[in-house]
N, C-alpha and C positions, 0 to 999 in steps of 0.2 A: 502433648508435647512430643515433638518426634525430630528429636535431636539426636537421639539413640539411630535411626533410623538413615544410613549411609548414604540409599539410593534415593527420598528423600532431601537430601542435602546438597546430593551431587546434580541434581536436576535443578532447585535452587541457585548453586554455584554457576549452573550455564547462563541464568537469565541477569540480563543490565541490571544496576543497582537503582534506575528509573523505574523500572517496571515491579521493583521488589518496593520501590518507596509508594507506590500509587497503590498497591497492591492492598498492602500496610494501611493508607488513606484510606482506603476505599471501602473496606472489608473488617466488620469489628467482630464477627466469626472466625475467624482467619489462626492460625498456628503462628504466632505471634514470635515465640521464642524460637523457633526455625528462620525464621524470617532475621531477626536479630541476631541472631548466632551467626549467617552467611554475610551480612552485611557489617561486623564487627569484626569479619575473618580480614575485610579489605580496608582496615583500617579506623572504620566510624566509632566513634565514642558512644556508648549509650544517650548520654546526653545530647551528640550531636544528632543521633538519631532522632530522638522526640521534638527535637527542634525543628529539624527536616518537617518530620511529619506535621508537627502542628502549622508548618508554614505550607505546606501542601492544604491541609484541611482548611483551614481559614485566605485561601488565595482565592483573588474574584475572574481568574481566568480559567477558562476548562481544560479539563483533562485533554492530554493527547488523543486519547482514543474517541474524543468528541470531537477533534479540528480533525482527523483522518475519516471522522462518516462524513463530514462538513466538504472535505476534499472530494472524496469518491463520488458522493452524489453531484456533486460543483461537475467535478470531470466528466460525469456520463451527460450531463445534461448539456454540454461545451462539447461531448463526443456529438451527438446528437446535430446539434446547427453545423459542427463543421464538417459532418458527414453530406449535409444537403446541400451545402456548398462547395466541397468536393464536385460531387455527383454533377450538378447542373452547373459548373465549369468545365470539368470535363468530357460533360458532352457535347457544350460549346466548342469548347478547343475539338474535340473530333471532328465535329460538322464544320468547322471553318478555314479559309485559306490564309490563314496567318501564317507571314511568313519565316517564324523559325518552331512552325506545327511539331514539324520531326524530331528537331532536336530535344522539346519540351514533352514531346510524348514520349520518346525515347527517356528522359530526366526524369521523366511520371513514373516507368516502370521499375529506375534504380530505387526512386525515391517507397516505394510500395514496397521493394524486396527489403529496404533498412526500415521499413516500418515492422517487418513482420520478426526482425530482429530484435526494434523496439519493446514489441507487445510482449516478446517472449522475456526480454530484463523486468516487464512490467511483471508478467506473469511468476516470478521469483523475487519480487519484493516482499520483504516480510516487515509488519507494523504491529502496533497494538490497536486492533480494531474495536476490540470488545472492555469492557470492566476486567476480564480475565481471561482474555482469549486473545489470540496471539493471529494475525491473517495473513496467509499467502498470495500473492497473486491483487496486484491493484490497476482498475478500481474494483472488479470483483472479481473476490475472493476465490482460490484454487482449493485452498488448505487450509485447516486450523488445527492452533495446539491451545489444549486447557494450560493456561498459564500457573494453574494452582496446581495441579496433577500433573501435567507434564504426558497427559495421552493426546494423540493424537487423534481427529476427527475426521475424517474420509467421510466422502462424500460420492458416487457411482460416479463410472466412467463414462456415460454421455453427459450428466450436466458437467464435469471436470472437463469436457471439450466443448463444450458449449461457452462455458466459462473463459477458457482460454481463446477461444475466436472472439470474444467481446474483446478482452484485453489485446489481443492483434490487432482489430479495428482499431482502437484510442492508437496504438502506437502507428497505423500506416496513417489515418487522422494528422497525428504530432508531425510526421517526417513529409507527408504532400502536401498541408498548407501552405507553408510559404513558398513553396513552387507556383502552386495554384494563386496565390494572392498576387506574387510577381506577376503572373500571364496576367491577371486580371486588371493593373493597374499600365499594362503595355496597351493593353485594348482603347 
């Protein structure tokens, strides 16, 4: 029990009381009485705790951090087609005499600089990816923290820029399709 235990508690204290209820769910090793103690701090009854949880353990819908893998792969795999439709509109529209080429290739380039704007709010999303991990950077991951320790996970500096150019892609992807779907539907 590491209730005694300040620094402990105050890392605790940081995380949502969702992430402390799943946790709880999730986890029958787990320091049970820390976990109770920080969420009793914010008002829960013990009672209304064990209710919580046993309505979490007995629910036939998944956990958060299963609809976020469900999401991230959904997304790369949505980056992916709209990347190759991107690509082979765009070099339609290059190669073609359409007459407002200019102004839409001009729109192209705003549209790619508020992508890379995109990718970088993507790249500072934080989620519960894991049973106990906490993820930076969607759809893939920059950063993680052990949600039960509260250490951080570092990962070397070329995959963490590699990482972060994928999530730039998704966000110029998000910000040039419906550019590109308009030219395509003027054709």
């Amino acid at each position: 029990m590491n209730i005694a235990d300040p620094k402990y508690l105050e890392h605790l204290r940081d995380l949502p009381s969702g992430y402390l209820l799943d946790l709880l769910a999730d986890n029958e090793d787990i320091d049970k009485e820390s976990f109770y103690w920080v969420l009793q701090e914010r008002g829960l009854t013990r009672e209304e705790l064990d209710q919580k949880l046993q309505r979490r353990r007995n629910s036939n819908w998944p956990r958060p951090y299963r609809l976020w893998t469900a999401a991230r792969w959904l997304t790369l795999f949505n980056t992916l087609v709209v990347t190759y439709f991107n690509s082979t509109s765009l070099y339609q529209l290059l190669h073609s005499d359409h007459p407002f080429r200019g102004p839409l290739l001009f729109l192209s380039v705003g549209c790619i600089l508020c992508g890379f704007v995109v990718g970088f709010k993507l790249t500072t999303h934080l989620y519960q990816g894991d049973r106990s991990i906490l993820y930076c950077g969607f759809p893939v991951p920059v950063g993680f923290v052990d949600l039960q320790t509260g250490q951080e996970i570092l990962i070397g500096k070329t995959p963490m820029i590699l990482r972060m150019a994928v999530n730039a892609l998704v966000g110029v992807n998000l910000t040039l399709f419906p550019l590109i779907f308009i030219y395509i539907m003027m054709d």
